[in-house]
C-alpha positions as CSV (number, residue, x, y, z in Angstrom):
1,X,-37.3,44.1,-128.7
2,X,-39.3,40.8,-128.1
3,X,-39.9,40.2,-124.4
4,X,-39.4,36.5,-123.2
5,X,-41.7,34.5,-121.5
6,X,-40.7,34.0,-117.6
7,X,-41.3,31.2,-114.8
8,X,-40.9,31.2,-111.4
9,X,-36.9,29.9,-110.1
10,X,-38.4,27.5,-107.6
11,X,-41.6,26.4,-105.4
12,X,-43.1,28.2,-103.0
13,X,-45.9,27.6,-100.5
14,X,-48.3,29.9,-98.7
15,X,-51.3,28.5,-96.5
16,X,-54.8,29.9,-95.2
17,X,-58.3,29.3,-95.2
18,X,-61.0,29.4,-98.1
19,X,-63.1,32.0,-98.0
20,X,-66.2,30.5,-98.8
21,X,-65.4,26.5,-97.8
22,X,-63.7,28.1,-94.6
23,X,-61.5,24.8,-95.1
24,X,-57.7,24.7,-95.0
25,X,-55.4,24.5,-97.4
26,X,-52.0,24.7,-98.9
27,X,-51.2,26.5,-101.7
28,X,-47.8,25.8,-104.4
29,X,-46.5,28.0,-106.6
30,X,-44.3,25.9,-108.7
31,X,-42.7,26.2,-111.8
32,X,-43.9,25.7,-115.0
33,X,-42.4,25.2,-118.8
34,X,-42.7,27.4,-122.0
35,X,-46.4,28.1,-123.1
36,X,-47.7,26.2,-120.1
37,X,-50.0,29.4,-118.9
38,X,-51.4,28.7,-115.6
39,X,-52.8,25.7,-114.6
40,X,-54.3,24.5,-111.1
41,X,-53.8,20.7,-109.7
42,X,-55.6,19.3,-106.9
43,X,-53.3,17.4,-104.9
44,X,-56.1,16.4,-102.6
45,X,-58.1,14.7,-105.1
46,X,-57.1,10.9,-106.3
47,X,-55.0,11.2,-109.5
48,X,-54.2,14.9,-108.9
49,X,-56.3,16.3,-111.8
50,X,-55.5,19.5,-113.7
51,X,-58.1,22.0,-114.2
52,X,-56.4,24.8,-116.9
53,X,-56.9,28.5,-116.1
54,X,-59.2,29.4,-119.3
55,X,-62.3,31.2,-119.9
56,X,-64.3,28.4,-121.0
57,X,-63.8,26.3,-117.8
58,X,-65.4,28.8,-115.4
59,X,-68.6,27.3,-113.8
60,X,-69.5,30.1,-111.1
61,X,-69.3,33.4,-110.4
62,X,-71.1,33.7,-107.0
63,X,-68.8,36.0,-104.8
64,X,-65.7,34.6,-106.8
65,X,-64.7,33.0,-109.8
66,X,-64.9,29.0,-109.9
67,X,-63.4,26.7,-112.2
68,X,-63.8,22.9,-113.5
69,X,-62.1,20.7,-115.6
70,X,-64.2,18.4,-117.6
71,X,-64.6,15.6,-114.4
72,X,-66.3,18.6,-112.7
73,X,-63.6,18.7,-110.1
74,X,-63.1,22.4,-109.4
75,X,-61.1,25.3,-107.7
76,X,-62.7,28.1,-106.3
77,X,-62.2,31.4,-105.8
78,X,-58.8,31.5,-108.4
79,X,-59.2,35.6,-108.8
80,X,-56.2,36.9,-106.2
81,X,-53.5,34.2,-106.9
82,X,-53.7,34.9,-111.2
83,X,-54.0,38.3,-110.7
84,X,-51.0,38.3,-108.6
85,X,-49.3,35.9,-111.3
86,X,-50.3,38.4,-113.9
87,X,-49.5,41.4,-112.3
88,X,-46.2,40.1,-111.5
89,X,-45.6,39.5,-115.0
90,X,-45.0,35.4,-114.4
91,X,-46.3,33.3,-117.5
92,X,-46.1,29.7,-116.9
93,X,-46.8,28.2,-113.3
94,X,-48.7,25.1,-111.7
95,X,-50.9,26.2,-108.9
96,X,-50.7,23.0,-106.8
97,X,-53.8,22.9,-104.2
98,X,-54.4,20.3,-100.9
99,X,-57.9,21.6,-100.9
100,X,-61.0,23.1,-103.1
101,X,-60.1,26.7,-102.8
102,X,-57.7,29.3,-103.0
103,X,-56.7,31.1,-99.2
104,X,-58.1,34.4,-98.8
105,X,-55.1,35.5,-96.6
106,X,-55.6,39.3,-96.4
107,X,-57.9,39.6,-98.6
108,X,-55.2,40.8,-101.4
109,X,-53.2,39.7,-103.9
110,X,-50.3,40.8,-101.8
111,X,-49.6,37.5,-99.9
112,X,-48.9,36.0,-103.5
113,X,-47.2,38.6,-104.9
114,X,-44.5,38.4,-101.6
115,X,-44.5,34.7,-102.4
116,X,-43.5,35.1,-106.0
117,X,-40.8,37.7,-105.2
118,X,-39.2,35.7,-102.5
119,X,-38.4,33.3,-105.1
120,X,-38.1,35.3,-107.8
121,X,-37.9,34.6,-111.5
122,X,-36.7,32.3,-114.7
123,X,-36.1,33.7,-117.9
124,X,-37.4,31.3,-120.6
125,X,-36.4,31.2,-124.6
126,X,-40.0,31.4,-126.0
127,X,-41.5,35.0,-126.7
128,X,-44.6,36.4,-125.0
129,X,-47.0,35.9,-127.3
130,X,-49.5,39.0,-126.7
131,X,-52.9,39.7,-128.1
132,X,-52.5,43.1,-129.1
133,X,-56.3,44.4,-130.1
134,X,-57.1,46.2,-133.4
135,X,-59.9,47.2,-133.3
136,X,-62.3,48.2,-130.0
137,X,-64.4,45.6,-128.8
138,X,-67.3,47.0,-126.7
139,X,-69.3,44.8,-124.5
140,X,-72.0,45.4,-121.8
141,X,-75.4,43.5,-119.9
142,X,-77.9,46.0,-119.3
143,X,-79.6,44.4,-117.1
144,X,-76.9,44.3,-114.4
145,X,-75.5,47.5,-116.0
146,X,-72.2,46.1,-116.7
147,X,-70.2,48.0,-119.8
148,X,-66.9,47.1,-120.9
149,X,-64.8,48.5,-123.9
150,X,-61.8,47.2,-125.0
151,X,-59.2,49.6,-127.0
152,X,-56.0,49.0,-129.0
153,X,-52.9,50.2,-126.5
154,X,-49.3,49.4,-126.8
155,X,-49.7,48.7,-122.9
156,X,-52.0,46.8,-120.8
157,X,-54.4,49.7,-119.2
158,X,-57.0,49.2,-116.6
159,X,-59.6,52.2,-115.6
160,X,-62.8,50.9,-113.6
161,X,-65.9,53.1,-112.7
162,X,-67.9,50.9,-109.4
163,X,-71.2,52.4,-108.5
164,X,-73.2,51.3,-106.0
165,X,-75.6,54.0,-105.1
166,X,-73.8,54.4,-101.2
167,X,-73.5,56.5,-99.2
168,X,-70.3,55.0,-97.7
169,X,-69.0,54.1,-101.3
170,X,-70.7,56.2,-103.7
171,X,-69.0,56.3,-107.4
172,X,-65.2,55.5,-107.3
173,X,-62.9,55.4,-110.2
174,X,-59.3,53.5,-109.9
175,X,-56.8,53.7,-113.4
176,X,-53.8,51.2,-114.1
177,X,-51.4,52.6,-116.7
178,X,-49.1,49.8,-117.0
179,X,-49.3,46.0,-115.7
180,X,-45.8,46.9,-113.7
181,X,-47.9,49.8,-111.6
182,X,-49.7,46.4,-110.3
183,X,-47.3,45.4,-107.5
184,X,-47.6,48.9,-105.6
185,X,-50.7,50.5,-106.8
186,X,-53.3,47.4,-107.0
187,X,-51.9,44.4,-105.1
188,X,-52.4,45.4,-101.6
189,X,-56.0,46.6,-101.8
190,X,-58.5,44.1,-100.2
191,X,-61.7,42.6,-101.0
192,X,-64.9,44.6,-99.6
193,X,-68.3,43.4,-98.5
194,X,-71.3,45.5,-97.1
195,X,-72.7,44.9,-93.6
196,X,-75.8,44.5,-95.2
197,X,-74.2,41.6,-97.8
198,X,-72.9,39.2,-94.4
199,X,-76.1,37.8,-92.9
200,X,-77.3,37.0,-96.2
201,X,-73.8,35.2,-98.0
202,X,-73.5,33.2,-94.5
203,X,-77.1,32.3,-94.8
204,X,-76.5,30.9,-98.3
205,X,-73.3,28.6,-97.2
206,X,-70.8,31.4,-97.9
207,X,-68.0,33.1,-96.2
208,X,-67.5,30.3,-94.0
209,X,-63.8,31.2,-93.7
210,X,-64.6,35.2,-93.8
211,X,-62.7,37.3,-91.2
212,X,-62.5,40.8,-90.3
213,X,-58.9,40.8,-91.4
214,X,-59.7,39.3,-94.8
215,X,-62.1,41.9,-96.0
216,X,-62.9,45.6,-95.6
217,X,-66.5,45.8,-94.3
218,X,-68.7,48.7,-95.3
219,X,-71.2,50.6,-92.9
220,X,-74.0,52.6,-94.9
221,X,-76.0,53.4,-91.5
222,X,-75.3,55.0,-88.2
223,X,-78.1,53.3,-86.1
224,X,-76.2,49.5,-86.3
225,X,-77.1,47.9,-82.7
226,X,-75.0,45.6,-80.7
227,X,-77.8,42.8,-80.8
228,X,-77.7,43.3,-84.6
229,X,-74.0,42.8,-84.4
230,X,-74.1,40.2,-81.9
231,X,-76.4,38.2,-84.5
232,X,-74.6,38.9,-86.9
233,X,-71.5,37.3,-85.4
234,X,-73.7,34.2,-84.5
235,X,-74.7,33.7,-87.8
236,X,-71.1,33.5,-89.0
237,X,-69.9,31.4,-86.4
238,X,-67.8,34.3,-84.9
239,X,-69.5,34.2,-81.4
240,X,-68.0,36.2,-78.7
241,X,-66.1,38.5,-81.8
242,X,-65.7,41.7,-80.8
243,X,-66.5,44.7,-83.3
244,X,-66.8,48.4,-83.2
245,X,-68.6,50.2,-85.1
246,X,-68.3,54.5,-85.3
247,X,-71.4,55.5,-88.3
248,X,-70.8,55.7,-91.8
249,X,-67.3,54.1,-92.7
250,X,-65.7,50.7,-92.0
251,X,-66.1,47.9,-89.4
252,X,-64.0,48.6,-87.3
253,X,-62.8,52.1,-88.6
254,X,-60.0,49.9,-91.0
255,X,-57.9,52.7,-92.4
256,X,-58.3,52.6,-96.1
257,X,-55.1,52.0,-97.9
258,X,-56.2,54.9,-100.6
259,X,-59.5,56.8,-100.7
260,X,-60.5,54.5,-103.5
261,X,-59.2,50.6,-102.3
262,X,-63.1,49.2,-103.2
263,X,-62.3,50.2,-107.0
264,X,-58.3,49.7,-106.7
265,X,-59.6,45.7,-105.7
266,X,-62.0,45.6,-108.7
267,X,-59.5,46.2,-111.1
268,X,-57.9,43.4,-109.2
269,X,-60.2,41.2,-110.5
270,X,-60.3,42.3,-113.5
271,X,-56.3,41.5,-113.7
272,X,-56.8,38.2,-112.1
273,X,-60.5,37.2,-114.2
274,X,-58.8,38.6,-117.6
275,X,-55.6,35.8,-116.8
276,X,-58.2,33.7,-118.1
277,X,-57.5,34.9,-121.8
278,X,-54.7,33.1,-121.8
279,X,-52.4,35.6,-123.4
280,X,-50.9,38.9,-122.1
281,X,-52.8,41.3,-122.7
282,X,-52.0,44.8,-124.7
283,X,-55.0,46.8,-125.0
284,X,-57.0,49.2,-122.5
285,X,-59.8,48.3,-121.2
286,X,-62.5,50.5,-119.5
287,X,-65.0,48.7,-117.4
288,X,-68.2,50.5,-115.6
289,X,-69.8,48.3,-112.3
290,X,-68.3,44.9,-113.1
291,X,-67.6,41.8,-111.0
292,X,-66.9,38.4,-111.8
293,X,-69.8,37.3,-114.2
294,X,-69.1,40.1,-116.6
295,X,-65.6,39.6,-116.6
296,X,-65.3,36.5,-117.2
297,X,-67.9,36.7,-119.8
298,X,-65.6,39.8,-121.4
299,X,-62.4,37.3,-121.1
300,X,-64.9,34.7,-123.4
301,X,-65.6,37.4,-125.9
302,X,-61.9,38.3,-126.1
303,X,-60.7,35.0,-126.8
304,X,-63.3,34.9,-129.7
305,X,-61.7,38.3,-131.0
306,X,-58.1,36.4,-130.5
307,X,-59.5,33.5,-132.8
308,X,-60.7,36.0,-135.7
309,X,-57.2,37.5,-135.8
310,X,-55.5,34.7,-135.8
311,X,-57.4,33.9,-139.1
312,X,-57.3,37.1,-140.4
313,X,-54.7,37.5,-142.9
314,X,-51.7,39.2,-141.9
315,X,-50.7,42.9,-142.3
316,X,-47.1,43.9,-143.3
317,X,-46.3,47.6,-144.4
318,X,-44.5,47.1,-147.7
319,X,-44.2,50.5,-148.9
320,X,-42.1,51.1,-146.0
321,X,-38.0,51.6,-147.0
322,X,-36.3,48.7,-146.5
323,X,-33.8,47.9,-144.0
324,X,-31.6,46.4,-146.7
325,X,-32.6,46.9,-150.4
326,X,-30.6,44.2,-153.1
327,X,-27.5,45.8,-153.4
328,X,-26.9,45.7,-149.8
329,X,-28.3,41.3,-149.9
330,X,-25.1,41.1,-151.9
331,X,-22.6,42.5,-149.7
332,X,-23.9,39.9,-147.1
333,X,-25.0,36.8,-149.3
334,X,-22.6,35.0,-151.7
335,X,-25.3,34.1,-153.9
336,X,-26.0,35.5,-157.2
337,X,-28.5,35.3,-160.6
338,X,-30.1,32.8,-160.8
339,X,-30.3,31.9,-157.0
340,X,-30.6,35.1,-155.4
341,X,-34.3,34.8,-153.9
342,X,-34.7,37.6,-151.3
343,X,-35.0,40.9,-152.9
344,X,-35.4,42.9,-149.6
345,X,-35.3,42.8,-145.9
346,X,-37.9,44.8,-144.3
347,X,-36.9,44.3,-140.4
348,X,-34.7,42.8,-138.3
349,X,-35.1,42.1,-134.5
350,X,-33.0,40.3,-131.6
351,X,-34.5,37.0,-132.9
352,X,-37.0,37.9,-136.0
353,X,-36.2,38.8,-140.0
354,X,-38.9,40.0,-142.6
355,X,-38.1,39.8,-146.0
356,X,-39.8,39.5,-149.3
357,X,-39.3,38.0,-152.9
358,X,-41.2,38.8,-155.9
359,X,-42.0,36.7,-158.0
360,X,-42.3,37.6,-161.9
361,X,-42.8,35.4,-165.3
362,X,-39.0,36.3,-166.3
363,X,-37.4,33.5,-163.9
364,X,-35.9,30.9,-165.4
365,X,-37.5,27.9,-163.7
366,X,-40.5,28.7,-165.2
367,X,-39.5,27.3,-168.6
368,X,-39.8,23.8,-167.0
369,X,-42.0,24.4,-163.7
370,X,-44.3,23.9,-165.8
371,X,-44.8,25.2,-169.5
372,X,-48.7,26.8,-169.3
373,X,-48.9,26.2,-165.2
374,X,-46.1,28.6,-164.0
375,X,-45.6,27.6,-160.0
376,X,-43.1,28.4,-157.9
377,X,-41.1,25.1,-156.9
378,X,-41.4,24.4,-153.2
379,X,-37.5,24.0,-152.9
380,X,-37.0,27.2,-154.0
381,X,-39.5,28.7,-151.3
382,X,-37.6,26.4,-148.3
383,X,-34.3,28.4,-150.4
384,X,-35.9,31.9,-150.1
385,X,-37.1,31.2,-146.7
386,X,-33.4,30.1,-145.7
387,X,-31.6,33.0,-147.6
388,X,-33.7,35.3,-145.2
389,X,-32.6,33.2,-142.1
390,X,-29.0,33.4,-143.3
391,X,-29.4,37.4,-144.2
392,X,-30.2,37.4,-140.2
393,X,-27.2,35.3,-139.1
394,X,-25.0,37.5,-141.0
395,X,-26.3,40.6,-139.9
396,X,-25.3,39.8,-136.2
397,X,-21.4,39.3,-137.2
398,X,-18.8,42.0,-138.0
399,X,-17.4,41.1,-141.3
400,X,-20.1,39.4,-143.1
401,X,-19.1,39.3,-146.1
402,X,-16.8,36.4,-144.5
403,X,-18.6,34.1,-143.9
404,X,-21.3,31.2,-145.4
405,X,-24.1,29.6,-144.3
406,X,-24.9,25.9,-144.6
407,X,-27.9,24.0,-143.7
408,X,-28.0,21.4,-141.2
409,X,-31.8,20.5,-141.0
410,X,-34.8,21.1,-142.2
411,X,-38.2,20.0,-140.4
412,X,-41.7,20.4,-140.6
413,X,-42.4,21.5,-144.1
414,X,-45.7,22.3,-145.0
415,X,-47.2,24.2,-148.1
416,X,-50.5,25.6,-148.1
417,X,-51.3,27.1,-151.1
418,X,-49.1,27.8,-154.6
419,X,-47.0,30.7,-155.1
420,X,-47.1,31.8,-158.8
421,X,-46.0,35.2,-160.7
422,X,-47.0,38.2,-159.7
423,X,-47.2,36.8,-156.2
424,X,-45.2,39.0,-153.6
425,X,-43.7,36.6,-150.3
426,X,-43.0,37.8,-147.5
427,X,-41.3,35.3,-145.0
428,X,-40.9,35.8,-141.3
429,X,-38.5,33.9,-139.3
430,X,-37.9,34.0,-135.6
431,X,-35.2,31.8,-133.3
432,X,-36.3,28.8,-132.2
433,X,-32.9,28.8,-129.5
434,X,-30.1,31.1,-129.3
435,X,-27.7,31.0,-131.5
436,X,-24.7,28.4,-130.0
437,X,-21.4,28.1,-131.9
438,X,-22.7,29.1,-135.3
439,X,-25.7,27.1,-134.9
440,X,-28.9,28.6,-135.9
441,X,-32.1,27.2,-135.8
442,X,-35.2,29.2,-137.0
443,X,-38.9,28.9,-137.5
444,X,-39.9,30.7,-140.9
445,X,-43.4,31.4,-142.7
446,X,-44.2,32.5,-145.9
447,X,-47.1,34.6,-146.7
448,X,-48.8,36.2,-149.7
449,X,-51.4,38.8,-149.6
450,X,-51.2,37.8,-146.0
451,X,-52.4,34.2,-145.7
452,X,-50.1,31.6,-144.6
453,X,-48.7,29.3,-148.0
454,X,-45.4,27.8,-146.6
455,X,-43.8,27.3,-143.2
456,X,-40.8,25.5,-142.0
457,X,-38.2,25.0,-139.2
458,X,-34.4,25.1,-140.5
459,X,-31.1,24.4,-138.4
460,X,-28.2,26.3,-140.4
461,X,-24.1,26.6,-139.5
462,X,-22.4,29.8,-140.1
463,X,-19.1,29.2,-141.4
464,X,-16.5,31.7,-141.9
465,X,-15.0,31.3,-145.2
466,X,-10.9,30.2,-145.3
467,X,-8.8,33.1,-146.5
């Protein structure tokens, strides 16, 4: 069963301070039409310019991922709100912004995620259209010692390894089975910094908005002094903060939500730097030390691998049985020799149809189209194509054999290459809309060998026959 592609019912607003600007802002969820993806606007910049969630637009990765559009206006720090968008399974929204970065809030994804539910969601017609991977794609920087591998999966999986040679964090390992374990496993685990890290990001104009309840701070030594922490708090413009500090462990002793929340918030990333792709996602992908530079780079490399299958010819298993072999075409489909063009139905879904015609020397057009040329007339393919469209209509009614189908429309026509005997077609067809009063309006292709050689959009009427 396809799954459709979902928006968010209404708007919704959340607002905080930037991490790293430390300036306010105000943040909008809004709804967004089919195949939209996620997209940021900022409403604080004359004309309201769009910058597109997408791999190619990323411009930093220092402590966050940054994006621009191509006037180099940007949005910082876009990690928690698309991985909560992501993890919460939401496909098209506007991320309206009144300032340059995205609020830290908690230091989670689970502000967002509370913000999305509270509205909750809108079906849309359109089908998710996934990248399912097919073959692994491995991937790695040695000199950072980043190593991702991607996998084939029927499910989006998630399993990061973060080492960082502590003695407070040490090696960590954090699994996602299934992008719907996001909302309780993943989304509430906060960001992490060392002590160590905080002198040296506020030095370099970072962290300006940073706060002890945005971010899980790591102690690797027990002799920490009070002057150190009193310049430390200087230095971020925190004067007069109070902190405690008990060895080993966390500012403050914060209570990790699970033994392994640092790892649990890199796979956050991930979630939220993979959005980026553009597509859902179903494949598994394994990821040793990584942060924001080499996932991003990973979500560039598996766009690429999204561009080579979508030029690679397509697969379909025709030594499977058929779902309907000729005889039973008949019992559905008044038409007979000479204009009986599907000679079997592979599959039928909710709202997609496979079939296939073969196409020999013996047919009689060929006497005429044309003597020493034999090709396959292009009316004849929009015929085939329709004939599998109206084998679909039927198969949804009770008494099939009682009905016709008629078409209305046809739009879009376009033939790539010629079809000639010996040539197997196999033509794919999926709704367009539901089907409304006997209307039904599909989008078909036709391939052979598995490259594309016909496509078109056809609006039919079912019609049951009078008695």
């Amino acid at each position: 069963m396809t799954e459709k592609q979902r928006t968010l019912k209404s708007e919704v607003s959340v607002s905080g301070i930037g991490l790293h600007t430390g300036e306010k802002v105000t943040l909008t969820l809004c709804p967004a039409p089919e195949n939209h993806g996620y997209k940021f606007q900022r409403t604080d910049v004359e004309g309201a310019p769009i910058i597109v969630a997408d791999a190619d637009n990323v411009v930093s990765t220092e402590r966050g991922t940054t994006l621009a559009n191509k006037e180099g206006v940007k949005v910082h720090t876009t990690e928690h709100v698309l991985a909560a968008l992501y993890g919460m399974q939401v496909d098209n929204a506007l991320i309206q912004l009144s300032g340059p970065e995205i609020p830290i809030l908690d230091g989670s994804a689970w502000p967002f995620v509370q913000a999305i539910e509270s509205v909750g969601y809108e079906e849309q017609h359109a089908d998710r259209n996934y990248f399912v991977l097919d073959e692994n794609i491995p991937w790695e920087d040695t000199e950072k010692g980043i190593e991702i591998l991607a996998v084939p999966d029927k499910e989006y999986r998630l399993t990061v390894m973060v080492d960082y040679n502590s003695p407070v964090l040490g090696t960590q390992h954090a699994s996602m089975y299934k992008i719907a374990d996001f909302k309780n496993e993943i989304a509430k685990c906060k960001t992490f910094v060392f002590l160590r890290e905080l002198e040296f990001l506020a030095n370099n104009g970072l962290i300006k908005g940073g706060d002890l309840d945005s971010a899980i701070v790591l102690v690797e030594r027990k002799d920490v002094s009070q002057e150190e922490l009193n310049h430390l708090a200087k230095v971020l413009g925190k004067e007069g903060l109070k902190v405690d500090i008990d060895g080993i462990g966390t500012l403050n002793n914060y209570q990790l939500k699970y033994e392994n929340e640092p790892a649990r918030h890199k796979l956050l990333d991930i979630v939220g730097d993979l959005a980026l792709v553009g597509r859902p996602i179903k494949a598994h992908i394994l990821a040793a030390r990584p942060g924001h530079s080499g996932n991003t780079r990973f979500a560039k490399v598996l766009k690429e691998q999204i561009k080579k299958q979508e030029k690679a010819p397509r697969k379909f298993d025709l030594s499977q049985p058929p779902l309907y072999d000729i005889n039973d075409i008949e019992k559905m489909l008044p038409h007979r020799y000479p204009f009986l063009l599907v000679d079997k139905v592979l599959s039928i879904s909710e709202d997609t149809i496979v079939g296939v015609k073969n196409i020999t020397m013996n047919e009689p057009m060929f006497q005429g189209h044309f003597p020493s040329n034999p090709v396959f007339p292009g009316v004849l393919q929009i015929e085939a194509m329709a004939q599998c469209g109206g084998i679909f209509a039927l198969s949804k009614l009770e008494d099939p054999h009682l009905y016709s189908t008629y078409f209305m429309k046809i739009d879009n026509v376009k033939f790539k290459k010629k079809i000639i005997p010996g040539d197997t077609v196999v033509f794919e067809l999926s709704l367009l809309s539901p089907i409304r009063r006997g209307l039904v309006n599909m989008g078909g292709k036709g391939y052979v060998n598995g490259e594309l050689v016909v496509e078109a959009e056809m609006l039919a009427q079912v019609i049951k026959d009078k008695a």
